[in-house]
C-alpha positions as CSV (number, residue, x, y, z in Angstrom):
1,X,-166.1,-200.1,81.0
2,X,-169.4,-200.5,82.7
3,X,-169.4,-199.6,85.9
4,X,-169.9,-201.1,88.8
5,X,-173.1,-200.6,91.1
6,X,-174.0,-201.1,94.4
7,X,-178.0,-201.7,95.5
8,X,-178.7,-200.5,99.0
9,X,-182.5,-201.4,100.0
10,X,-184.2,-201.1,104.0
11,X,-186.9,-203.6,104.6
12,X,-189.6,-201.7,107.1
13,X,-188.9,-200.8,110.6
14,X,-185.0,-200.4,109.5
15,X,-182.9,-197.2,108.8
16,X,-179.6,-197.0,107.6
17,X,-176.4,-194.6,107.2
18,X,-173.9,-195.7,104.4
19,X,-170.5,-194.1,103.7
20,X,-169.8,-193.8,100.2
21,X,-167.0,-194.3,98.1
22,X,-166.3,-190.6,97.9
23,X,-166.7,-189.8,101.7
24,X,-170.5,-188.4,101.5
25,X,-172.6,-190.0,103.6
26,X,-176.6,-190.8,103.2
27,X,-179.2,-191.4,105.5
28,X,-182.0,-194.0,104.0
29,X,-185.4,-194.2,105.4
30,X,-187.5,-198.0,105.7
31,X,-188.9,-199.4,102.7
32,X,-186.3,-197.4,100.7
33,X,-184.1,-198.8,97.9
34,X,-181.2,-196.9,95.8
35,X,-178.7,-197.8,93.3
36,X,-175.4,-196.2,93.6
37,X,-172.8,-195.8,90.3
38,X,-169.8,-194.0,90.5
39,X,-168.2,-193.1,87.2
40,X,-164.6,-190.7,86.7
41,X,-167.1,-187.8,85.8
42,X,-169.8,-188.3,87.6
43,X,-171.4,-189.8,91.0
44,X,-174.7,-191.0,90.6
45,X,-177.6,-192.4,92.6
46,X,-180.8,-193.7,91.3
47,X,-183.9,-193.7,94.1
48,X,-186.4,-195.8,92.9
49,X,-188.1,-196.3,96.4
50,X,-188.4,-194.4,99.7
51,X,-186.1,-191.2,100.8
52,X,-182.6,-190.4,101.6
53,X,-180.9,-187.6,103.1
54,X,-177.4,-186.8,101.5
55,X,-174.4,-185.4,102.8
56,X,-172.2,-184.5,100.3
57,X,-168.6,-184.5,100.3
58,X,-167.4,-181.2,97.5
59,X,-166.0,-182.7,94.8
60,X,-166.9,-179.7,91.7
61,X,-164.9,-181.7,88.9
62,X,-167.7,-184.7,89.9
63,X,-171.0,-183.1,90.2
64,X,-173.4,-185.9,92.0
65,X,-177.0,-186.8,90.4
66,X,-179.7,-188.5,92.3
67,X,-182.4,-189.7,90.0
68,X,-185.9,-190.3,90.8
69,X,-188.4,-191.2,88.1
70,X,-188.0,-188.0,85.5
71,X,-186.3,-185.6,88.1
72,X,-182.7,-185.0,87.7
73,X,-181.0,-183.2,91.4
74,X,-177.4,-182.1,90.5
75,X,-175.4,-181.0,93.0
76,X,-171.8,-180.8,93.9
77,X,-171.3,-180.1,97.9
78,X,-174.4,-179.5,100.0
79,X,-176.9,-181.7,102.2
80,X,-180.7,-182.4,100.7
81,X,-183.0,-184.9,101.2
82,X,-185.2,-186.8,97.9
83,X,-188.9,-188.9,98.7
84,X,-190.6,-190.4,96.0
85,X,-194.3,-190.3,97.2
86,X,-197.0,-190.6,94.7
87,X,-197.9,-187.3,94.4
88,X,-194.7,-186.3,93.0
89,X,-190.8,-186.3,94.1
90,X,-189.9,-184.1,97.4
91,X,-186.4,-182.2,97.0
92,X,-186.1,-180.3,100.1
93,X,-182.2,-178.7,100.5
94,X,-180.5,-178.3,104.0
95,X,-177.3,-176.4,103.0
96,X,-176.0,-175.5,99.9
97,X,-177.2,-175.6,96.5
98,X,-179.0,-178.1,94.3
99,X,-180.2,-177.7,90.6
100,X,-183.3,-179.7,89.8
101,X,-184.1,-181.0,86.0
102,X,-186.6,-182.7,84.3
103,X,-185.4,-185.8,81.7
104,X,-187.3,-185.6,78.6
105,X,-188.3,-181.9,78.7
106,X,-187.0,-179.0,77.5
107,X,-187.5,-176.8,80.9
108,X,-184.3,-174.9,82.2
109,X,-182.8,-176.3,86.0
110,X,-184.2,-174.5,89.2
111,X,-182.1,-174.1,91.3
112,X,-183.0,-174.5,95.4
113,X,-180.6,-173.5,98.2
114,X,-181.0,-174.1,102.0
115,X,-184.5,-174.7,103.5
116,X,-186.4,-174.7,100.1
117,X,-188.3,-177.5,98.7
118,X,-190.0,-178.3,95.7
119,X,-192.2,-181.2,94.8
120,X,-191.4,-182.5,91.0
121,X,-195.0,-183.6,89.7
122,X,-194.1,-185.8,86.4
123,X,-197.5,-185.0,84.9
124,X,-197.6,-180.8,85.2
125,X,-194.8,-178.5,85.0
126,X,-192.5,-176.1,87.3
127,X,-194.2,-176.5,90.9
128,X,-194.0,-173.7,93.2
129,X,-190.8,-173.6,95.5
130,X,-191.7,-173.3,99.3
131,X,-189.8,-172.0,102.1
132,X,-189.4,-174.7,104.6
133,X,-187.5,-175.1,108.3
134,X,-185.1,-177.6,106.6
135,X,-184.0,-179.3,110.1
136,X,-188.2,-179.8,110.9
137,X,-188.9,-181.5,107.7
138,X,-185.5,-184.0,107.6
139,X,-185.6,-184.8,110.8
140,X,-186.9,-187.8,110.1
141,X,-183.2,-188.6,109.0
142,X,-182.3,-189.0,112.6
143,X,-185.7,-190.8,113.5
144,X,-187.8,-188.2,114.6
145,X,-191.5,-188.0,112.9
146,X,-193.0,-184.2,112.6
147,X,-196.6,-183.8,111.8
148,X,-198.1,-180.2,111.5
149,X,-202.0,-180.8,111.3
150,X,-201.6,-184.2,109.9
151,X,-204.9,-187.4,109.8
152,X,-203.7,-189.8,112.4
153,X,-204.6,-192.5,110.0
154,X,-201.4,-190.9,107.8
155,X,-199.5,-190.7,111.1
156,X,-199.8,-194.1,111.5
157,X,-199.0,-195.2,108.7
158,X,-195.6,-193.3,108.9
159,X,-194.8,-195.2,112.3
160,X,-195.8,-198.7,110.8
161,X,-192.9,-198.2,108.2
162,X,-190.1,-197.6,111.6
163,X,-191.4,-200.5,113.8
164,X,-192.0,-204.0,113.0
165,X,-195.2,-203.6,115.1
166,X,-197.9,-202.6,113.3
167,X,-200.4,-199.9,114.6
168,X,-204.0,-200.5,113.8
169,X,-206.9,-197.5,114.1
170,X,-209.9,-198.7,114.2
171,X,-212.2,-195.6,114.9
172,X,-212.8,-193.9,111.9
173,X,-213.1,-190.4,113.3
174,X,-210.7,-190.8,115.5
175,X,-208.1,-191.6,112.1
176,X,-209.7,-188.8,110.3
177,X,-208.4,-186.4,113.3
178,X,-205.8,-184.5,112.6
179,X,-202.2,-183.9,115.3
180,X,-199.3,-181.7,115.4
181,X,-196.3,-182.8,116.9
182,X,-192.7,-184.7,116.8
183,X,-192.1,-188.1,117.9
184,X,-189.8,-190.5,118.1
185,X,-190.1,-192.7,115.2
186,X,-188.8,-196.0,117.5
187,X,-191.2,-195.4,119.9
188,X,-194.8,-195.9,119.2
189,X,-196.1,-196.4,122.7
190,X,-194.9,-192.2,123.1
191,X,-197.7,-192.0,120.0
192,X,-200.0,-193.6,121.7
193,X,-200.0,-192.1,124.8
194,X,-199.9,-188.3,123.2
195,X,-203.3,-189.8,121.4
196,X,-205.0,-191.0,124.1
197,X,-203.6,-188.1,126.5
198,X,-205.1,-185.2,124.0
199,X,-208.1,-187.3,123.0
200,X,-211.6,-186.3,125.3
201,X,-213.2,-189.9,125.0
């Protein structure tokens, strides 16, 4: 029997938390799209846009798969967040214990556990696994935006994907500048102000 999917997609400037069929819970980012299938075996999520954070309910007799182009994460009860960006996809685990594989290749799973992160580059193989402050690098789960030395220009661009208002920089040295710091995603006018308070006209 084929089964039956459900499509969850965010349109910019909107974030949502879903309850799955099996009690987990995930957090999707704007501009994000995911299609969930849920077989007798096995729980499954394809990511084909955007990030999620997942909370996952223990279930070992279903292990639960989130696909993202060729990268494979298997894991059965922990909490880890999957980007696609086009340099690669972003596994970064907040508790527990996630395996990582690649489709099509014959390389053995890594495995990650809390506040490590790996980015899967389809092209090369294993890439390095960093040790990262988990709850600093998901927070943008619960809306908040953290930039360690970060172009504004990319900054930016991050906030334009939370708010239907659209921030424009029009200096180019001033977008080529880069910030530290963690903001509220919903509230661009914070941004701005931080900018224009730490910037010597």
């Amino acid at each position: 029997a084929p089964m039956r999917g459900q499509v969850m997609e965010t349109a910019r400037g909107e974030r949502r938390e879903v309850v799955l069929a099996d009690g987990s819970v995930v957090q999707i980012d704007p501009e994000s799209r995911l299609r969930v299938r849920f077989g007798e075996n096995t729980r499954r999520v394809v990511l084909d846009a955007g990030r999620a954070l997942f909370r996952l309910t223990k279930n070992p007799a279903r292990p639960f798969l989130v696909e993202a182009d060729s990268t494979t994460v298997r894991a059965v009860g922990t909490a880890f967040g999957v980007e696609r960006k086009e340099t690669g996809v972003v596994v970064t685990v907040s508790e527990g214990k996630v395996a990582i594989e690649k489709r099509g290749t014959a390389q053995a799973a890594r495995f990650l556990t809390a506040n490590e992160q790996v980015t899967v580059v389809s092209s090369s193989s294993a890439a390095p696994v960093r040790k990262v402050d988990s709850a600093r690098v998901l927070a943008w789960a619960e809306g908040r935006l953290n930039f360690e030395n970060t172009p504004i220009r990319e900054v930016v661009a991050q906030f334009n994907r939370y708010n239907t208002i659209q921030l424009r920089v029009e200096d180019e040295e001033l977008a080529s500048r880069p910030i530290s710091g963690v903001f509220n995603a919903a509230n661009p006018q914070g941004f701005i102000d931080f900018v224009e308070a730490t910037t010597v006209v």
